[in-house]
N, C-alpha and C positions, 0 to 999 in steps of 0.2 A: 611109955617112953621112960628110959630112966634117969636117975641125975646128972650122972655125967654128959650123955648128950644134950639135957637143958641148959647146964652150963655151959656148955659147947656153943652151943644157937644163939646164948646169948652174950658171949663171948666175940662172935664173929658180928651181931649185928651191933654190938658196942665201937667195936673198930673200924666197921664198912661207914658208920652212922656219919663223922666228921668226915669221908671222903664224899658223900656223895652229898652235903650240905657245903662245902667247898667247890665243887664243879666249879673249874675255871671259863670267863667267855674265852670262845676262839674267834680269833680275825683275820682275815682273808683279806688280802689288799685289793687292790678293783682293777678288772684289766679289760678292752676291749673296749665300747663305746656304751654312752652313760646309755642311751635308750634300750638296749640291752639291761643295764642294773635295773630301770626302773619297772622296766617289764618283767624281769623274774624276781624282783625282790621288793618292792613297794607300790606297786598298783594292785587295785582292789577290782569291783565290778563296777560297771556303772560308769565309768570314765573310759575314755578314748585320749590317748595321745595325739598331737599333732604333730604329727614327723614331717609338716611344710617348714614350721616355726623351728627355732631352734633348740639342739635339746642337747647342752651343756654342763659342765663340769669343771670351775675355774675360767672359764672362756673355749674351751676346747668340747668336741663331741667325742674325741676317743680319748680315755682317760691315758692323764700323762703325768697324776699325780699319785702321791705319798698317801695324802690324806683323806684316804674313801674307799669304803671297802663293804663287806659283808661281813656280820657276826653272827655267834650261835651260841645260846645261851642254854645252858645244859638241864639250870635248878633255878627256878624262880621263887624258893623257899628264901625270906627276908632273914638275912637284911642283903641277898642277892641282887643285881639292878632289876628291875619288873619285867622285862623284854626278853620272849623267846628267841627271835631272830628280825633280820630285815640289813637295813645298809647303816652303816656308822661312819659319820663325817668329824675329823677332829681337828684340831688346830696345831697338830703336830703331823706327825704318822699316825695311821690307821691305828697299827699294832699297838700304842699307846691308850687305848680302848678295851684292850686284851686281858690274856692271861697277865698276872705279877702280882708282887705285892704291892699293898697300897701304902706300905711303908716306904717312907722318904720320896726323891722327885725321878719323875718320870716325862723327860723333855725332850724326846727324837724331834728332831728339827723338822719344819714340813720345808717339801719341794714339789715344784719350786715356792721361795716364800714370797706372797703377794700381798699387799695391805688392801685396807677398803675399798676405795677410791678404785684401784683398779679393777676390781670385778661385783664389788655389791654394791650400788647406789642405795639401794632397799637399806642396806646395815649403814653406811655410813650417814646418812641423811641424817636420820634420827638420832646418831649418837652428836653429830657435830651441831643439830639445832637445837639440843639441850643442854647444849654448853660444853659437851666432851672435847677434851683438848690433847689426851695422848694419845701414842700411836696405835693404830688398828693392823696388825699383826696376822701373819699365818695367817688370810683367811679361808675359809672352805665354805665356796657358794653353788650351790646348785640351781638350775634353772632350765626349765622346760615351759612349756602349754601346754594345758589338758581342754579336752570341751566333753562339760559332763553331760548327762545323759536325766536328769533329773535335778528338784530344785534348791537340795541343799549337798553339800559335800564336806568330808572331813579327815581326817586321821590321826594316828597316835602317837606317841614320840619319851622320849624322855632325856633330860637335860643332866648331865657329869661333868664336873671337873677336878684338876688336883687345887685349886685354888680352895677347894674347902681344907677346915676349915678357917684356916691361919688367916686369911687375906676378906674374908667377910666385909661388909661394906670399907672396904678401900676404894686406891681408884682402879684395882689392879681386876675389874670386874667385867671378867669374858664374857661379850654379852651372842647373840643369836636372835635370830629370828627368821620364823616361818610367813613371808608376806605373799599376799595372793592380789594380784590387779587385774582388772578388766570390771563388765563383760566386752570384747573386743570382735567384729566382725571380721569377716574372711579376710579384709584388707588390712586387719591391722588398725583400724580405727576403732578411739572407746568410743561406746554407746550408751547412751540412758534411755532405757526399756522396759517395760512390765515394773517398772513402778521401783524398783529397785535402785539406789543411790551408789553409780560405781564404785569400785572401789581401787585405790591407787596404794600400792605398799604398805597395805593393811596389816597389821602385825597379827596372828590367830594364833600364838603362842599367848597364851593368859593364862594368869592361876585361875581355875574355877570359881564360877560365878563372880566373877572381880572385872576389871579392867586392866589391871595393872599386870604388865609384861612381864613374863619368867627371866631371872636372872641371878647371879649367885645372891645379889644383895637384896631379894626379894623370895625367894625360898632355901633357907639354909636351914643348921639346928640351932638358931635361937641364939648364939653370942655372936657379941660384935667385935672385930679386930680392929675397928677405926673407924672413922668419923664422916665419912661420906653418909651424903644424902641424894634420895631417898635409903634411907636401913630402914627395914620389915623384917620384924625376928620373931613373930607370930603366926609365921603359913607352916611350923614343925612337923604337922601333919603330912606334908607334903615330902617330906625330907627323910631320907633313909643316909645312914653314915654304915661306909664301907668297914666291917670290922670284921668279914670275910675273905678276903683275899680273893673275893669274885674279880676281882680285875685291879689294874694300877689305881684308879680312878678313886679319889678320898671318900667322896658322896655324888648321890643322885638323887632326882624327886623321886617320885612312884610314877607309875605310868598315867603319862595324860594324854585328852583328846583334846586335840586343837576348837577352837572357836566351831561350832558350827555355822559355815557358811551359807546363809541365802546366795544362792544363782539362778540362772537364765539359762534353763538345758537347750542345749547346742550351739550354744557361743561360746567365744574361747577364754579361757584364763590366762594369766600367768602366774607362773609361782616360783618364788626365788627363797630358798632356804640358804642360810650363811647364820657362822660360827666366825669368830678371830680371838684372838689373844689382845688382852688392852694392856698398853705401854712397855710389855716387853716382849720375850719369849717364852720363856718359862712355864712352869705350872699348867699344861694343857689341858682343853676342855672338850668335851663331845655333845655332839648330839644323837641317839641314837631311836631311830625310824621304823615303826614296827613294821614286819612282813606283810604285803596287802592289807593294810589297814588304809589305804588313800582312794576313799570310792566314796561314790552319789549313791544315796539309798535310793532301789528301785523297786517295783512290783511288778513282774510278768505274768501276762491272762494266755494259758498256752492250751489250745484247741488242740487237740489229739487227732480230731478227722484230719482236720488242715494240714497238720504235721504226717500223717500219714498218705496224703494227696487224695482222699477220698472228699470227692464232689459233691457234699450232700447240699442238696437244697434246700431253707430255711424256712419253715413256712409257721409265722404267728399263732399258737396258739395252736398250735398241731405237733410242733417238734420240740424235740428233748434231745437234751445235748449236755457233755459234762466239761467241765471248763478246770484246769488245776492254777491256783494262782503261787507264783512262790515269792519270795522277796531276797536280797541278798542281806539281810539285819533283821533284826529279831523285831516287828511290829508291837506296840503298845496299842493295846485298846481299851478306847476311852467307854 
């Protein structure tokens, strides 16, 4: 090969290099009914919908908003957000989640705009029993029932806004959450069962190994813009700042897995995910939900004769038989 061509090769891969570490996300608005999104964009194995229950989006089952949509995330090379794809819910417009720069503000208005109280009890409870006093804004709640299929469940997610980092423990602190209640029997009534302590608007968005609930003013990068309390400017690790032009979006965590849940396979859940804006409009915030990452980890013992209708009789200590087991998650053995 001779010099000119090496120069050439490396030429082209010096210029391709910043387009393909720049890959913009794209986002796709939501149309048709939510149990549709969840079924090709956010369930995993291991879980069954209940399509008796309701399975909503703002209060509606066929989507009739701005704020929910599908992404696709091209380069997961940092400081890009961590998330291949899945559904993105914002407190604006979808598209506010998207392609742009994350230079200056990015505030499409969400429609229709609904505050807490109207569609999340899960989000608002919690902010107004800890003393929150401004308005709860734009919010985007999702909510279904699932009834899993095994005894722990979970999935992935990761938390953006433009509030980084100017607005860091203010009051102006977009807050969200992932709550799961039940176990709940066919009629709708909770239950206390197999030993497990229901659970009622349980928040399973946490920073790892902690307690304390994901929020700007609990994972950010380490400075403070103001004086609310609780500020935590020690979870950095957790924190990635947009300085790619991966999307509008100032910063994001890194990809996390919700709480792992103990349940009761074959009772029902609920799960109510919500986002809003606190005290104004502005500055929008997302959550964004990885692709089938929301399953019960399972183990299947799968007979080949059986599967093939062959009637073999079983007889102790005489028969030999091969059994394949698989699982949908990578098992640990102890």
């Amino acid at each position: 090969m001779n010099g000119k061509r090496i120069k050439l090769i490396i030429i082209i891969l010096i210029v391709s290099m910043p387009t393909i570490l720049k890959a913009q996300i794209t986002v796709t608005q939501g149309t048709g009914t939510v149990r549709h999104l969840l079924e090709t964009s956010f369930l995993g194995g291991g879980i069954d919908l209940d399509t008796l229950k309701p399975i909503i989006f703002n209060g509606n089952a066929t989507i009739n908003s701005n704020q929910i949509g599908t992404f696709n995330n091209p380069t997961l090379s940092s400081p890009n957000m961590p998330i291949r794809n899945g559904i993105v819910m914002v407190t604006g417009a979808c598209s506010d989640a998207g392609q742009g720069s994350h230079d200056g503000i990015q505030s499409t208005p969400a429609s229709p705009d609904l505050n807490g109280n109207d569609v999340s009890i899960a989000l608002y409870n919690p902010y107004h029993g800890q003393g929150g006093t401004q308005p709860m804004n734009d919010v985007a709640c999702l909510s279904f029932t699932v009834i899993p299929k095994s005894e722990q469940m979970s999935f992935k997610y990761a938390f953006a806004s433009e509030e980084y980092p100017g607005f860091v423990c203010s009051t102006y602190n977009d807050i969200f959450g992932l709550f799961v209640s039940g176990p709940y029997d066919e009629n709708g009534n909770l239950v206390t069962t197999g030993g497990i302590t229901p659970y009622q608007y349980h928040n399973i968005a946490l920073i790892p190994n902690s307690t304390t609930p994901v929020t700007i003013n609990t994972v950010n990068g380490g400075v403070s813009a103001g004086s609310v309390t609780p500020c935590i400017l020690t979870n950095t690790q957790y924190f990635i700042t947009n300085t790619n032009d991966n999307c509008y979006m100032n910063g994001y965590t890194k990809e996390f897995q919700t709480e792992v849940v103990s349940v009761i396979p074959c009772y029902r859940y609920k799960l109510e995910l919500a986002i809003c804006n606190i005290g104004d409009h502005l500055y929008n915030s997302a959550v964004y939900l990885a692709a089938n990452s929301f399953r019960a980890n399972i183990v299947d013992v799968v007979d080949d004769n059986l599967l093939n209708h062959n009637n073999t009789v079983y007889t102790k200590g005489c028969s030999v038989d091969t059994l394949r087991i698989k699982a949908n998650y990578t098992p640990t053995i102890d």
